[in-house]
Residue frames relative to the residue before (quaternion, step in Angstrom):
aa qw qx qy qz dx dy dz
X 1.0000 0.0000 0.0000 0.0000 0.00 0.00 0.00
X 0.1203 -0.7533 0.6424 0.0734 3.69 -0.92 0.93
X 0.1607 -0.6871 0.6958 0.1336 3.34 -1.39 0.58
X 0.0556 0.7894 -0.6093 -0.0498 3.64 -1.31 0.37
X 0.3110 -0.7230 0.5374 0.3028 3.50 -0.73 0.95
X 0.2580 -0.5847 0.7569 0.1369 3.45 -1.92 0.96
X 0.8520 -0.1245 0.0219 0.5081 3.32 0.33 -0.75
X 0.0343 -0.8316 0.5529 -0.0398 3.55 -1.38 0.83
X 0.0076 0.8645 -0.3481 0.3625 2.86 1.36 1.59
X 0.2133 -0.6463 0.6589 0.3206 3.84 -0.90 0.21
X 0.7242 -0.1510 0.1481 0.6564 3.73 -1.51 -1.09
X 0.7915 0.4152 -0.2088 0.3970 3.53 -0.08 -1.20
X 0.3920 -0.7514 0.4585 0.2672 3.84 -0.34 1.36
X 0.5635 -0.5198 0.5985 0.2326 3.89 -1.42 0.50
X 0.6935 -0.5083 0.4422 0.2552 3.50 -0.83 1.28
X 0.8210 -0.3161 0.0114 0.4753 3.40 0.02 1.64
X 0.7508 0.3882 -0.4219 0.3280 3.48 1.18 1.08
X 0.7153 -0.5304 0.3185 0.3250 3.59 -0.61 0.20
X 0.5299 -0.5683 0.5100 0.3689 3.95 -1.03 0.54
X 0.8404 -0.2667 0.1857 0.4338 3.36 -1.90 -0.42
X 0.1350 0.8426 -0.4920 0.1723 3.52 -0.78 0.88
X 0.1006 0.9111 -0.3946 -0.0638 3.77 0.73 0.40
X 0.3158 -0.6807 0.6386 0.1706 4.32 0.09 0.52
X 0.1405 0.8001 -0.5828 0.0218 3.72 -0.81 1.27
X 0.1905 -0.8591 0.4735 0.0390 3.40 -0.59 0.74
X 0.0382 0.8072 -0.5776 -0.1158 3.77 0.10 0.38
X 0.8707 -0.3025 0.0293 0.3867 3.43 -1.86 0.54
X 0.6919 0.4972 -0.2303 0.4701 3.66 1.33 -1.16
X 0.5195 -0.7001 0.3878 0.2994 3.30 1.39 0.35
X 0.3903 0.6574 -0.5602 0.3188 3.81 1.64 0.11
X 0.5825 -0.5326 0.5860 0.1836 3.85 -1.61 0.45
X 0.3957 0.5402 -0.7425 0.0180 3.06 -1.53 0.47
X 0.3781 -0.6683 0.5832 0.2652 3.16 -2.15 -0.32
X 0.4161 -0.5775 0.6589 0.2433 3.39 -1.46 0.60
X 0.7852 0.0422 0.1176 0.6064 4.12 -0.22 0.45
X 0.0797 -0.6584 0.7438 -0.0835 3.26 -1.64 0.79
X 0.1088 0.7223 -0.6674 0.1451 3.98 0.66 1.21
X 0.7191 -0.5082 0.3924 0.2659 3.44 -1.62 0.30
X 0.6159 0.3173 -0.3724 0.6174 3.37 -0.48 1.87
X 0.5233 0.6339 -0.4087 0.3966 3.61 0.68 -0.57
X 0.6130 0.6087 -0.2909 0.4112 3.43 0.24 -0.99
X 0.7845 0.2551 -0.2129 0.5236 3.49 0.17 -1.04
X 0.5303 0.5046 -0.4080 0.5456 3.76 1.06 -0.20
X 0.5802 0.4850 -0.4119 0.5084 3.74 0.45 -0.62
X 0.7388 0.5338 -0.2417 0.3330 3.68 0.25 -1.06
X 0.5372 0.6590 -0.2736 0.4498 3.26 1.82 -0.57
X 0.9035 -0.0221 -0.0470 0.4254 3.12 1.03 -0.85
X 0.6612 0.2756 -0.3407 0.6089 3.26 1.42 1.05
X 0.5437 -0.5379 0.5661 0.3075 3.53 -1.25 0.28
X 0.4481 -0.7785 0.4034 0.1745 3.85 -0.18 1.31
X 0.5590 0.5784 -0.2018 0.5587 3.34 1.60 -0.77
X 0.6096 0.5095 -0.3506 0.4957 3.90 0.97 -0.21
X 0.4638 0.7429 -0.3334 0.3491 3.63 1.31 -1.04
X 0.4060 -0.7250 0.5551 0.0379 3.66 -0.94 1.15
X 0.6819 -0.1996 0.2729 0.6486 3.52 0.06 -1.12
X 0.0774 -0.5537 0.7894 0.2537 3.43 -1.91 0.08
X 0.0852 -0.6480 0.7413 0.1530 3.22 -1.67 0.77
X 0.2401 -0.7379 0.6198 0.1172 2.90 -1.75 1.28
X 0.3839 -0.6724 0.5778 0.2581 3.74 -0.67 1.04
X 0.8796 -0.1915 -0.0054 0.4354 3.84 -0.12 0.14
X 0.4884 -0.7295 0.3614 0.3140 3.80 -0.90 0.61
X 0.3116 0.7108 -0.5698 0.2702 3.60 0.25 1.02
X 0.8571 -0.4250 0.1602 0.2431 3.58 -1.04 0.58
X 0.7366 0.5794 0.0031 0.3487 2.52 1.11 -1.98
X 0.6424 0.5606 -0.0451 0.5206 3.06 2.13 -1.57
X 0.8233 0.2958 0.0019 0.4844 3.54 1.09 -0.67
X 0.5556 0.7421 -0.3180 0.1984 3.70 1.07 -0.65
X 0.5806 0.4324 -0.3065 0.6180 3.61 1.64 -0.38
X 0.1798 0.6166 -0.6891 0.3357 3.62 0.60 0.84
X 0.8031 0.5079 -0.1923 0.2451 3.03 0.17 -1.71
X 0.5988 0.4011 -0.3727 0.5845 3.86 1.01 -0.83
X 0.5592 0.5730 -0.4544 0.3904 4.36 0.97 -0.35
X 0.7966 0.4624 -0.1308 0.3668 2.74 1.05 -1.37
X 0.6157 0.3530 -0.4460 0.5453 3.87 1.49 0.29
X 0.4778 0.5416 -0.6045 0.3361 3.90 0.87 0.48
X 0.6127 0.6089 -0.3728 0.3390 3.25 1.08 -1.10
X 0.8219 0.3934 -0.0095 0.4119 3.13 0.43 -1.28
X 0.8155 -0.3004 -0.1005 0.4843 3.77 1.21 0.04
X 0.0394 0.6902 -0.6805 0.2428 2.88 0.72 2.38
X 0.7515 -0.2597 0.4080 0.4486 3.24 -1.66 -0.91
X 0.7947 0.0266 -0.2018 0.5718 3.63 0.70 -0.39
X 0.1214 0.7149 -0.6763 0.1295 3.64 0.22 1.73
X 0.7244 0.3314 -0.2870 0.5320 3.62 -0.90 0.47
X 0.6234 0.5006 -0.3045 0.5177 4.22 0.79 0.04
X 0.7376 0.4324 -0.1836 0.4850 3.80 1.24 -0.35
X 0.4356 -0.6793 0.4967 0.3193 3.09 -0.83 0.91
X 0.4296 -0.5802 0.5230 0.4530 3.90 -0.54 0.36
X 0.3509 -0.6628 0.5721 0.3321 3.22 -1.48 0.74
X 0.7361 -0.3076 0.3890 0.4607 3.85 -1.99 -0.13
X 0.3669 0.7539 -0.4795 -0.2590 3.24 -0.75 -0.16
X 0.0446 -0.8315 0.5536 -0.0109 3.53 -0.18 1.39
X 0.0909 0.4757 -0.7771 0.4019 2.90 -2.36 1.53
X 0.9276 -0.3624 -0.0909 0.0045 1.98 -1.77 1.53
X 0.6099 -0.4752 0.4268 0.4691 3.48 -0.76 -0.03
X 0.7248 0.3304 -0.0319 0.6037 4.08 -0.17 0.55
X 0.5780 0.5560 -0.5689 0.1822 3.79 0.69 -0.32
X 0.5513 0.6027 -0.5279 0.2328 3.49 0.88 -1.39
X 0.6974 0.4232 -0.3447 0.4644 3.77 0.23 -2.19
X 0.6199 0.5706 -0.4314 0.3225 4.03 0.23 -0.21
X 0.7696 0.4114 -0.1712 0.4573 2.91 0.85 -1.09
X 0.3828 0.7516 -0.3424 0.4139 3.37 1.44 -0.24
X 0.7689 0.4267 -0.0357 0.4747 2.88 0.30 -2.34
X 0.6876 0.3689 -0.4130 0.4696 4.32 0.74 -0.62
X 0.6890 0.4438 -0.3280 0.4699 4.01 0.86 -0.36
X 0.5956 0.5315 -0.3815 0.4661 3.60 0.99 -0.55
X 0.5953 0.5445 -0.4439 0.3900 3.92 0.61 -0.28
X 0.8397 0.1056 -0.1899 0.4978 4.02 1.24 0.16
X 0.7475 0.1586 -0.1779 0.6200 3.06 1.48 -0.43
X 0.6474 -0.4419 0.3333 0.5239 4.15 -1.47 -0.06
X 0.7584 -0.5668 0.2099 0.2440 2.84 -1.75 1.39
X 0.7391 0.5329 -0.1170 0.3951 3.23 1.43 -1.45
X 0.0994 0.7572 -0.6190 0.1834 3.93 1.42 0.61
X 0.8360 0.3917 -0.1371 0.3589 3.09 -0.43 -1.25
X 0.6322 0.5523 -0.3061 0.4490 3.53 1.12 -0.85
X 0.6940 0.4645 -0.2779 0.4747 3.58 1.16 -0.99
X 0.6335 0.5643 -0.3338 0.4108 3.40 1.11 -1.14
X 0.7691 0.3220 0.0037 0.5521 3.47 0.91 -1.25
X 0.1166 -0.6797 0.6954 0.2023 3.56 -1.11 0.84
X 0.5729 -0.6584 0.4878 0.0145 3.77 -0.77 2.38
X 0.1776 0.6754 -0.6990 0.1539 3.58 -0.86 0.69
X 0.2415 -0.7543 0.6077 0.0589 3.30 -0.60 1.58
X 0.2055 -0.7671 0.5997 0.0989 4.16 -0.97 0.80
X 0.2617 -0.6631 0.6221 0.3236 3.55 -1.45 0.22
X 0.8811 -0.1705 0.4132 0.1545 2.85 -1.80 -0.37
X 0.7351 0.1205 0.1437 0.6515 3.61 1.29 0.44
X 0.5582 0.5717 -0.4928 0.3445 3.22 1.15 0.01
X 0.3363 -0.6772 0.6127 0.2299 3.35 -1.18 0.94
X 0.2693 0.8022 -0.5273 -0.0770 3.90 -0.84 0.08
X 0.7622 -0.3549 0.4669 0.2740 3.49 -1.59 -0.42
X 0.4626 0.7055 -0.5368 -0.0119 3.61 -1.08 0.57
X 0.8331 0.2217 0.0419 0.5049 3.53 -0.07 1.07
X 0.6339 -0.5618 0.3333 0.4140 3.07 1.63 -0.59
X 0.4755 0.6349 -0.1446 0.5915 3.20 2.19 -0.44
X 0.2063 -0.6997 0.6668 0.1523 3.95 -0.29 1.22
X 0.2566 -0.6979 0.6670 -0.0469 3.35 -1.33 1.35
X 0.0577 0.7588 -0.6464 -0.0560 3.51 -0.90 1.11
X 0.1254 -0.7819 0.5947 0.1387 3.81 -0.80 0.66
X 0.0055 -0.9035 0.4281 -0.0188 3.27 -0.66 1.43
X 0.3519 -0.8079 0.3378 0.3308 3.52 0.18 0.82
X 0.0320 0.8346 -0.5496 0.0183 3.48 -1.18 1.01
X 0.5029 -0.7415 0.3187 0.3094 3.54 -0.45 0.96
X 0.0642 -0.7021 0.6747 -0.2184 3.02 -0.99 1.90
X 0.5028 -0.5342 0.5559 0.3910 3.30 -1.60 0.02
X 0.7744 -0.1422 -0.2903 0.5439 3.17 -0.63 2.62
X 0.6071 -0.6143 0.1755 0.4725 3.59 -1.35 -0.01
X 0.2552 -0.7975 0.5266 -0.1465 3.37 -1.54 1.17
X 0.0209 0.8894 -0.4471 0.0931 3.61 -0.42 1.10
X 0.5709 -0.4671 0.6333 0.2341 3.41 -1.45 1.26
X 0.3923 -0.6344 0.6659 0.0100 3.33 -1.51 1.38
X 0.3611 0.7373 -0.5659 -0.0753 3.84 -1.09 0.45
X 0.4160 -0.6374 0.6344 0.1352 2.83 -1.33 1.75
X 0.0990 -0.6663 0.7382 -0.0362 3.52 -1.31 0.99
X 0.4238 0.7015 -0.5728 -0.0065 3.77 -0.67 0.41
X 0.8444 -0.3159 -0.0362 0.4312 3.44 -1.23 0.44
X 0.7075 0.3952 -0.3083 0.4982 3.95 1.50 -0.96
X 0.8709 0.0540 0.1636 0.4602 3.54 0.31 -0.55
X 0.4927 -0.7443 0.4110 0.1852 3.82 -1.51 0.17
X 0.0177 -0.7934 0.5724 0.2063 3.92 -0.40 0.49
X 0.1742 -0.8121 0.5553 0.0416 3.12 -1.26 0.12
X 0.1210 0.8742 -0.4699 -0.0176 3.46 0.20 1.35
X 0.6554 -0.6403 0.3332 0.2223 3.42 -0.32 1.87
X 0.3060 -0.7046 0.6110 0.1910 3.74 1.06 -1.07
X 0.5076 -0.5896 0.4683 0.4188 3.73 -1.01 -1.04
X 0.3809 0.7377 -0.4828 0.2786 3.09 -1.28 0.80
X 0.4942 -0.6336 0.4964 0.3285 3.71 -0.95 0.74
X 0.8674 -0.2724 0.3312 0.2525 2.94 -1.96 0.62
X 0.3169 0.8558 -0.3640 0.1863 3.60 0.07 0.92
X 0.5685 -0.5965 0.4369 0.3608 3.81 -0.76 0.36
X 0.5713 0.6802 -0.2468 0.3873 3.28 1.00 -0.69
X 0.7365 0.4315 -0.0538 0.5181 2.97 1.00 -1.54
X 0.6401 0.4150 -0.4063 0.5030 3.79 1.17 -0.30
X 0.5799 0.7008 -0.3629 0.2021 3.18 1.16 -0.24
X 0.5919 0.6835 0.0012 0.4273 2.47 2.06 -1.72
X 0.6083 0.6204 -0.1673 0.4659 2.93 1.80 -0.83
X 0.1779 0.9162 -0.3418 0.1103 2.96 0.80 -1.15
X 0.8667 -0.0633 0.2351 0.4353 3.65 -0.60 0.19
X 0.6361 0.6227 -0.3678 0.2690 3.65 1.07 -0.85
X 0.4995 -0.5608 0.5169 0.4109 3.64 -1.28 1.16
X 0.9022 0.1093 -0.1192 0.3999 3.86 -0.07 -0.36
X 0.0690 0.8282 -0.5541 0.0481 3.71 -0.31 0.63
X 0.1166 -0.7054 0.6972 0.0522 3.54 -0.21 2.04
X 0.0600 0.6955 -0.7023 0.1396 3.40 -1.47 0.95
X 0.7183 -0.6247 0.2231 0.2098 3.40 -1.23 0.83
X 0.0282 -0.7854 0.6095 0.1039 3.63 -0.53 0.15
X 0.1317 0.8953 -0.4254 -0.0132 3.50 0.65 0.51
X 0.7803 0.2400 -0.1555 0.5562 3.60 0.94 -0.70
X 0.6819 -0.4697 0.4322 0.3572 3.72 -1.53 0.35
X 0.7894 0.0365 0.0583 0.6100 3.50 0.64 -1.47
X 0.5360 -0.4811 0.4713 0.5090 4.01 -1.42 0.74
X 0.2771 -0.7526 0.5559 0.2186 2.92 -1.57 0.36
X 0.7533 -0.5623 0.2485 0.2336 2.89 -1.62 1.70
X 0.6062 0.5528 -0.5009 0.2756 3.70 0.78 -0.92
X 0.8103 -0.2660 0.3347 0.4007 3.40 -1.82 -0.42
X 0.5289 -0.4909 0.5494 0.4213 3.69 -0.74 0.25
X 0.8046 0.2663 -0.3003 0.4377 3.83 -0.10 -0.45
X 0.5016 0.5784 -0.2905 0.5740 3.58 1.31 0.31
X 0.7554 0.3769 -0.2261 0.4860 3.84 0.76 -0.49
X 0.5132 -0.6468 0.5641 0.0036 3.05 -1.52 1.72
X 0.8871 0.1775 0.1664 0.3923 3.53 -0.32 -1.19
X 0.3358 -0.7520 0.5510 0.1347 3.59 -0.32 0.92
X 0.2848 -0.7487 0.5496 0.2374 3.67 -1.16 0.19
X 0.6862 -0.4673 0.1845 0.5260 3.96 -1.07 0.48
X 0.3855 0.7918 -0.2966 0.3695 3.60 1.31 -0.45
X 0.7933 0.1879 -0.0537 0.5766 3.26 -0.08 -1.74
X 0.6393 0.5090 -0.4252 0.3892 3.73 0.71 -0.14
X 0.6233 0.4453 -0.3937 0.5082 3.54 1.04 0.31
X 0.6402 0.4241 -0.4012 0.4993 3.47 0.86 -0.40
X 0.5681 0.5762 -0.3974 0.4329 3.60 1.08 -0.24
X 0.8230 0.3463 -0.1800 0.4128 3.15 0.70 -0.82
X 0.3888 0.5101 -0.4625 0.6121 3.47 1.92 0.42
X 0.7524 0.4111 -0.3243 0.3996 3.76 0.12 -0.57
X 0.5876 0.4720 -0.4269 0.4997 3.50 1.10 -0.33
X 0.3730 -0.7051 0.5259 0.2951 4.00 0.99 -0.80
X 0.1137 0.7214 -0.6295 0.2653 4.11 1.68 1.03
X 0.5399 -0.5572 0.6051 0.1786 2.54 -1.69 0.78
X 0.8159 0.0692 0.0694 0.5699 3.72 0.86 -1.06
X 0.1959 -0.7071 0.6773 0.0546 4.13 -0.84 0.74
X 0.2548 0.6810 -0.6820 0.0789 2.87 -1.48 0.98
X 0.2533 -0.7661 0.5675 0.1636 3.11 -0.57 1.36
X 0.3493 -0.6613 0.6631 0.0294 2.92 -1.89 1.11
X 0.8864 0.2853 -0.1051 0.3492 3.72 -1.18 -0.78
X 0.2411 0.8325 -0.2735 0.4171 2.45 1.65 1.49
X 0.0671 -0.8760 0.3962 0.2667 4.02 0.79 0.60
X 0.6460 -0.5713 0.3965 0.3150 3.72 -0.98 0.24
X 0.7405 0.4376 -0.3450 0.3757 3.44 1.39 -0.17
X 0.3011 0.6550 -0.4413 0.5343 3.24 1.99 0.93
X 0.5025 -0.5995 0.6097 0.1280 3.50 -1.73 0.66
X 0.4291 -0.7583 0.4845 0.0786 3.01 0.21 2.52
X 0.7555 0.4965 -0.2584 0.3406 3.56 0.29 -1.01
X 0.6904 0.5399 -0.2949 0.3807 3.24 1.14 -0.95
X 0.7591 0.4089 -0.3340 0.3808 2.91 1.36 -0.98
X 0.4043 0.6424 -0.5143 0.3992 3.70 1.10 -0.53
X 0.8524 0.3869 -0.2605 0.2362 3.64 0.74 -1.04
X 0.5831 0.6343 -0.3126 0.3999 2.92 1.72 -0.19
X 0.5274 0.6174 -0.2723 0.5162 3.22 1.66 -0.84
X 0.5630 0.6065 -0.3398 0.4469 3.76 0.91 -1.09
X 0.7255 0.5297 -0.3054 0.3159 3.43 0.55 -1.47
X 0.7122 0.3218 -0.2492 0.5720 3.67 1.30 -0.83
X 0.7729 0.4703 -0.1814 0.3854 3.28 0.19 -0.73
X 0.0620 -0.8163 0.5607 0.1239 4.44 0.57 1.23
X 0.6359 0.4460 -0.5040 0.3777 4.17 0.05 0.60
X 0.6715 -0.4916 0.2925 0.4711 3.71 -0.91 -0.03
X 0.2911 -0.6579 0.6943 -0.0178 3.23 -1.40 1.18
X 0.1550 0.7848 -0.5843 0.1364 3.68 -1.54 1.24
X 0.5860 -0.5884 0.4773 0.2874 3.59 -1.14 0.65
X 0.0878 -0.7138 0.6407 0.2688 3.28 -0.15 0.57
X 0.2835 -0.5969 0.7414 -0.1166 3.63 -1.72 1.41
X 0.5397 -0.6015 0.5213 0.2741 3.27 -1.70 1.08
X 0.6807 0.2537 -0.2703 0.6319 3.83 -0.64 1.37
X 0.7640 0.3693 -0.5008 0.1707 3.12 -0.03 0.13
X 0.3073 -0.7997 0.4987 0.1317 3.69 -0.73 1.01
X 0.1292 -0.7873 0.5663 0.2068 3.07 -1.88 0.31
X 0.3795 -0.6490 0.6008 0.2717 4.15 -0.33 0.57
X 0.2807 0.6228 -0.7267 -0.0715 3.57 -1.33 0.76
């Protein structure tokens, strides 16, 4: 199984790159995505044919995570080869379909996405299939509902954390995995209450990922106008295995 970042963006996109967006490939070399945030799309196109794409799973319905549906979802439906493709999966959350409905229906018909894509809404725990790739969707506390990604294939486990604060949940989720991409989203933890925090800084994401017992850390949702170094070093301090930036292209093999 290969992973490759397209995009590794927070809300606000990295100087000519793209939010959350993850390019999977198991042994048969079939495609999917983790997320489809804004910018992804044309990064996807760089190095696959969009029309080959299986399923996109989207780990939680916020903007950042999902917004190039929509440029996917007019190739599908009136590119050059609309009506010639099977529709890909496209599964998420509890609630995505009426969601997605209601964010495309404000300029264009409700059912974009519904035609382009054939919608499969997931719970909380749902264990599934993509490609050959066991999928676990674990819920972790974010701002609304929000889920830890696991990639199971035949050598080994990723584990992309998604968003979300310092949590038990999320070491759980972690566990054992050779690679665990997880956020790094702010400079310093933030001060609010524990049931009041979103987003974890490069800090507590190493001590996560020391308590989970990852083989590898790489911190994602991570914007370029942050101090690359600091965080690598703050993360380093908690976290004794190898720590990286996750960067558009860069892959991992498990």
């Amino acid at each position: 199984m290969k992973l490759t970042v397209l995009g590794k963006s927070p809300a606000w996109t990295d100087a000519g790159g793209a939010c959350s967006g993850y390019l999977i490939e198991g042994e048969d070399g079939r495609p999917f995505l983790v997320d489809c945030g804004n910018g992804v799309f044309g990064k996807l196109r760089l190095r696959r044919d969009y029309r080959d794409v299986e399923a996109v799973l989207i780990s939680h319905l916020h903007a950042d995570h999902l917004l190039d549906l929509v440029p996917f979802a007019y190739a599908l439906t009136v590119g050059p080869a609309a009506g010639e493709v099977r529709r890909p999966r496209l599964i998420a959350p509890t609630g995505a379909d009426s969601f997605f409905r209601h964010l495309v229906g404000t300029w264009d018909s409700e059912d974009l996405i519904a035609r382009a894509f054939a919608i499969e809404e997931y719970e909380p725990g749902s264990e599934l299939d993509i490609a050959g790739i066991a999928i676990n969707a674990h819920p972790v506390p974010h701002f609304g509902p929000t889920h830890a990604i696991g990639l199971t294939g035949k050598q080994g486990r990723i584990v992309f954390g998604s968003d979300g604060r310092f949590s038990e949940q999320l070491i759980a989720a972690a566990r054992g995995a050779e690679v665990l991409i997880a956020e790094a989203t702010l400079a310093e933890p933030d001060p609010a209450p524990e049931q009041e925090r979103g987003h974890m800084s490069a800090g507590e994401t190493g001590e996560l990922a020391e308590r989970a017992g990852v083989g590898r850390l790489v911190l994602t949702h991570i914007s370029d106008e942050l101090d690359a170094d600091r965080a690598l070093a703050d993360a380093r301090s908690a976290f004794s295995g190898p720590v990286e930036i996750a960067a558009e292209g860069s892959a991992w093999v498990v």
